[in-house]
Backbone as a printed PyTorch tensor [residue, N CA C, xyz], in Angstrom:
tensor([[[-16.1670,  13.8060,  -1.2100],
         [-16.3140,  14.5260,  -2.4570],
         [-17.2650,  15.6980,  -2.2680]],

        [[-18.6020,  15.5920,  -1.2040],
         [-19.1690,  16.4860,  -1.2110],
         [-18.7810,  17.7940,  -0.2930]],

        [[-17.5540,  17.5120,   0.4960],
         [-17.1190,  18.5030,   0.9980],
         [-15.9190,  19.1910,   0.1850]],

        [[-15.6100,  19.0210,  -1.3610],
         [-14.9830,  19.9960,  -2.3970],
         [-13.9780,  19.0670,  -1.9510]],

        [[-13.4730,  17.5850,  -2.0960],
         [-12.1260,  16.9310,  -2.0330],
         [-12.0930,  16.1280,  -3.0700]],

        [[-11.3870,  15.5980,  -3.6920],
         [-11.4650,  14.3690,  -4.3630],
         [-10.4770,  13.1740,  -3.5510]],

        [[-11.4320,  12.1170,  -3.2900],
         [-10.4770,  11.0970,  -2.1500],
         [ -9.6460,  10.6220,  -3.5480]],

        [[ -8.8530,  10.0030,  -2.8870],
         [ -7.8790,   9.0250,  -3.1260],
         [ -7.2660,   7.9630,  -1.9360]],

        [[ -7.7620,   6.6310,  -2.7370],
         [ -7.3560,   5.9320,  -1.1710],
         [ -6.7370,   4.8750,  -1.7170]],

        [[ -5.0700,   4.3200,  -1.9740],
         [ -4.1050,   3.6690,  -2.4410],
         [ -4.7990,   2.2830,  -2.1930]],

        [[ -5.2340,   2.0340,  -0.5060],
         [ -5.2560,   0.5730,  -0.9470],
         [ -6.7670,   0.3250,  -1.1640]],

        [[ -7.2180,   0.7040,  -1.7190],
         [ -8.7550,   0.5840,  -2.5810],
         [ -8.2930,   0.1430,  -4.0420]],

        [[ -6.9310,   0.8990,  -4.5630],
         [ -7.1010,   0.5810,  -5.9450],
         [ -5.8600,   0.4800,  -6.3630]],

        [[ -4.6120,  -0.2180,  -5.3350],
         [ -3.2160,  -0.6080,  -6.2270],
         [ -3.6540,  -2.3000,  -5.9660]],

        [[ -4.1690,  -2.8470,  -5.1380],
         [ -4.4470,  -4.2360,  -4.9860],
         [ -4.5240,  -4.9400,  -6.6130]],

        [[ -5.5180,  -3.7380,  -7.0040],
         [ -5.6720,  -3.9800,  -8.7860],
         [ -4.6510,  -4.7330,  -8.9530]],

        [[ -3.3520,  -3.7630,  -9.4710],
         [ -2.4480,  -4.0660, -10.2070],
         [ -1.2320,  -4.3810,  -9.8600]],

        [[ -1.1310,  -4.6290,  -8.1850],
         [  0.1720,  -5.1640,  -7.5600],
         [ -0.5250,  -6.2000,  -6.8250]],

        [[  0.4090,  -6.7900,  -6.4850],
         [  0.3000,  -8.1520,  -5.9420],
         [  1.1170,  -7.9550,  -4.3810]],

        [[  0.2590,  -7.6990,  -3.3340],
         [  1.2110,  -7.3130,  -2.0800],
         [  2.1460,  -8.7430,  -1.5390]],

        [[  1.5070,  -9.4940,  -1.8840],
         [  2.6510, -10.8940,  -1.4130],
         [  3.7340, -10.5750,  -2.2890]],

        [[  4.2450, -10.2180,  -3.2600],
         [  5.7070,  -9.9200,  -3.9430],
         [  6.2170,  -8.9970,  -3.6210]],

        [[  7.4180,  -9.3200,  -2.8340],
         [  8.1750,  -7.9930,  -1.8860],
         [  7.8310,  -6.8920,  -2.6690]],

        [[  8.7820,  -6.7170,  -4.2340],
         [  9.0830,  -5.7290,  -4.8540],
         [  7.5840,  -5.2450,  -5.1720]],

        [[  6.9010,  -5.4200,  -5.3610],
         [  5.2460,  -5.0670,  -5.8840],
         [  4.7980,  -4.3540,  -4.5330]],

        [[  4.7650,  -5.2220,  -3.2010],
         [  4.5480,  -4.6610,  -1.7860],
         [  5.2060,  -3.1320,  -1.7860]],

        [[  6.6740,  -2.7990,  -2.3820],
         [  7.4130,  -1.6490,  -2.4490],
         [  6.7740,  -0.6180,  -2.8420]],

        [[  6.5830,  -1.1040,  -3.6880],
         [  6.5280,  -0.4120,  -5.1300],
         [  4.6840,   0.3610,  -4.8180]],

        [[  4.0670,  -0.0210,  -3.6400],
         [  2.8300,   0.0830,  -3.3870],
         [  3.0650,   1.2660,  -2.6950]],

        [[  3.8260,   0.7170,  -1.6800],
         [  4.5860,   1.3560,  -0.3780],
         [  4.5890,   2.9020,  -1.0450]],

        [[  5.8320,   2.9230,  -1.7410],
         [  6.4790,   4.3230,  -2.3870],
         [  5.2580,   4.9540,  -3.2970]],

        [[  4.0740,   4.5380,  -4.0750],
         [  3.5320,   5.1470,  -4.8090],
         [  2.5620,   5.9160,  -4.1860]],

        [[  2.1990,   5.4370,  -2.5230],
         [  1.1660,   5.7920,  -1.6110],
         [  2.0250,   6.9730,  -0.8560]],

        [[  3.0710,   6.8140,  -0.7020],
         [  4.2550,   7.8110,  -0.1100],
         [  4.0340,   9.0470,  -1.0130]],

        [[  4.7240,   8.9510,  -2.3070],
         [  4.3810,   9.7200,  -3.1900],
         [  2.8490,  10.7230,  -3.5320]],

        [[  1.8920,   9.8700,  -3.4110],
         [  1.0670,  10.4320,  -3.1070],
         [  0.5240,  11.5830,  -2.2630]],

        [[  1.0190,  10.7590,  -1.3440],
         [  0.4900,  11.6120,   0.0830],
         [  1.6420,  13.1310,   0.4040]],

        [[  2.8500,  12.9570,  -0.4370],
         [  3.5590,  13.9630,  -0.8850],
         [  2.9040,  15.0750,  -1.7000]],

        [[  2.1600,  14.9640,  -2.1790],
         [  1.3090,  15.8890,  -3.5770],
         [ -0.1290,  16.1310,  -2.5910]],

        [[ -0.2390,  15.8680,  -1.2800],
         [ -1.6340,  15.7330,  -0.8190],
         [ -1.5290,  17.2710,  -0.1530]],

        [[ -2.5270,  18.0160,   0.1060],
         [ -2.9550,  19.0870,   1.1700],
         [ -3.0260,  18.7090,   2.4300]],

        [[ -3.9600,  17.4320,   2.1760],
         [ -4.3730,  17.2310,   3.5670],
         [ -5.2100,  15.5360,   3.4210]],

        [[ -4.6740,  14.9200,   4.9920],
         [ -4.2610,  13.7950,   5.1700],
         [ -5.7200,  13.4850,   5.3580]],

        [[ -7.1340,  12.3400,   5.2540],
         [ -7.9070,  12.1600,   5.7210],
         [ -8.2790,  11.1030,   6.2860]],

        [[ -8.5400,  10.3920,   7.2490],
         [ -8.5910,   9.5450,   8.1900],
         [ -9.6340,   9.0180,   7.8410]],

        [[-10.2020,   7.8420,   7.6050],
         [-11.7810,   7.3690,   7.8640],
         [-11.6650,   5.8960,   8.5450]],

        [[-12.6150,   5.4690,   9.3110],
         [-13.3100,   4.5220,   9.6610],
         [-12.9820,   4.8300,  11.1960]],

        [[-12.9940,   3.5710,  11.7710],
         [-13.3000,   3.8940,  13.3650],
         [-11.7600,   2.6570,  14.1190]],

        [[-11.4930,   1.7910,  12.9780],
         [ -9.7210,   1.4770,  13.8980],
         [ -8.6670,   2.0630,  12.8700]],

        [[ -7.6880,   2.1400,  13.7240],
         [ -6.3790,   2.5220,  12.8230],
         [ -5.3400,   1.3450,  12.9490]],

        [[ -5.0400,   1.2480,  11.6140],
         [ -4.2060,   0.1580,  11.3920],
         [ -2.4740,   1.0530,  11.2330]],

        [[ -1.5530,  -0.3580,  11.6150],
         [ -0.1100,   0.4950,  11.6660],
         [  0.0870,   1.4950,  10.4990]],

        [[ -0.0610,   0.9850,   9.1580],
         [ -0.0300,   1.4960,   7.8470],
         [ -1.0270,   2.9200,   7.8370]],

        [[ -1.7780,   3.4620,   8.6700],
         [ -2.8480,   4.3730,   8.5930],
         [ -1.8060,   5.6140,  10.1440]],

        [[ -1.0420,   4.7840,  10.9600],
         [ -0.7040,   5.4890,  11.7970],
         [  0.6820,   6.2510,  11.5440]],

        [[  1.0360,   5.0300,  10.3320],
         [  2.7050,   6.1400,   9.7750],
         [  2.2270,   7.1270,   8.5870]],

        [[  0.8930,   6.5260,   7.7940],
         [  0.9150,   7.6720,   7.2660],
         [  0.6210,   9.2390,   7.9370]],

        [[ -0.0660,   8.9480,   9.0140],
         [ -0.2050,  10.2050,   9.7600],
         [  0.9680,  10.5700,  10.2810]],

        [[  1.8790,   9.8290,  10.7660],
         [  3.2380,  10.4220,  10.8740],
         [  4.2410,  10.8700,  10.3170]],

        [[  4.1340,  10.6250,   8.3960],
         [  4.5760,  11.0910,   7.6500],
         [  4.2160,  12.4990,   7.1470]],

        [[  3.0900,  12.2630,   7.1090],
         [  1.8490,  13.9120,   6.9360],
         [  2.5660,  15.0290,   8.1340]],

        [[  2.8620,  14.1980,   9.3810],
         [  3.1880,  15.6050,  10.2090],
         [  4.8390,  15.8680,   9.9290]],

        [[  5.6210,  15.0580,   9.6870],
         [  6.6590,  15.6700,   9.1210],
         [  6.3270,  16.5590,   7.9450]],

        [[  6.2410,  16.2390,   7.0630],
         [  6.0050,  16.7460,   5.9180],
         [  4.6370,  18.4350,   5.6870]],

        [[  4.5890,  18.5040,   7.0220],
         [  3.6300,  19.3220,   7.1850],
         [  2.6040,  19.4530,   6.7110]],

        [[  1.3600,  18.5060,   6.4190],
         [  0.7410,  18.2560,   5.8250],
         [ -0.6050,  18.0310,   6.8750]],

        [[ -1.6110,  18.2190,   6.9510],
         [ -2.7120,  18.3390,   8.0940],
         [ -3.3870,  16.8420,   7.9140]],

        [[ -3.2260,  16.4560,   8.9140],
         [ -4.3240,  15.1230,   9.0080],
         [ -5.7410,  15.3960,   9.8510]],

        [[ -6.4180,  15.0100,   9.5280],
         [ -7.9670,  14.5520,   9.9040],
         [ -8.5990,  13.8890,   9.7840]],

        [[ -9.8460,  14.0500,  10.5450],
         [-10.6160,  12.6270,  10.4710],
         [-11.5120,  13.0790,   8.9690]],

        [[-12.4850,  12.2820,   8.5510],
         [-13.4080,  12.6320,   7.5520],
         [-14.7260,  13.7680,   8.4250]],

        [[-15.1050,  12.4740,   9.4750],
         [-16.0760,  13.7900,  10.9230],
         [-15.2520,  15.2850,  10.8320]],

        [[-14.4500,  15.2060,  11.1050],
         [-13.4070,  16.5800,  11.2290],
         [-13.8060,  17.4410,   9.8370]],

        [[-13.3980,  16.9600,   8.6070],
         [-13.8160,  17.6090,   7.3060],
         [-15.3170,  18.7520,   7.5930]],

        [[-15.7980,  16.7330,   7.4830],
         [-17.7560,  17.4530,   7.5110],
         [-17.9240,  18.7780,   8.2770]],

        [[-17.5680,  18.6660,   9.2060],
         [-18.1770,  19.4680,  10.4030],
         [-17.5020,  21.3020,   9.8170]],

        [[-16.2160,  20.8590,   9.3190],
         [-15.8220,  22.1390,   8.9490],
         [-16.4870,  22.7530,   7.8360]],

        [[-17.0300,  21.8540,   7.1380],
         [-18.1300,  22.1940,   6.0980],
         [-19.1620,  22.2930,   6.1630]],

        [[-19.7890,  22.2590,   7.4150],
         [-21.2480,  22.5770,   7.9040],
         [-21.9040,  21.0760,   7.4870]],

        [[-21.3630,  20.0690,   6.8710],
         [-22.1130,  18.8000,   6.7990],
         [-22.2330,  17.7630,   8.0880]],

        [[-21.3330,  18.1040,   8.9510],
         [-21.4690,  16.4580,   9.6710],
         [-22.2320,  17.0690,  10.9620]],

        [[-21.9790,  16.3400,  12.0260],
         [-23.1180,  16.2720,  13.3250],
         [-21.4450,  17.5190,  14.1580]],

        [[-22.1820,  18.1450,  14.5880],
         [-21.9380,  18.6390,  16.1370],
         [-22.3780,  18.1870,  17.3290]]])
């Protein structure tokens, strides 16, 4: 946020209101995070493993031409993180 983004991070806050053990709910997670990341600028990466679900979204972002990065990557372009 302090580098002028507003995050959005699907599975922080559809768990809420879907239930991933019910296929159709699991879908329905699936496509709304898809959707999302359709309306996105740019893709942002955080923590230090990548899970399968974190590696297609980056592979969806590069079809879709859409820039992925890390969060380090952000900072640094904003004069906030470490060099």
């Amino acid at each position: 946020y302090e580098a002028g983004f507003s995050p959005i991070c699907p599975p922080l806050y559809l768990p809420l209101f879907l239930n991933d053990a019910v296929p159709e709910e699991h879908k329905s997670g699936i496509d709304m995070s898809r959707d999302l990341l359709r309306r996105s600028h740019v893709l942002v990466v955080c923590g230090h493993s990548m899970t399968e679900a974190m590696k297609n979204d980056i592979a969806v972002a590069q079809r879709l031409g859409i820039t992925a990065t890390t969060l380090e990557g952000i900072l640094t372009v904003k004069g906030q993180g470490r060099r």
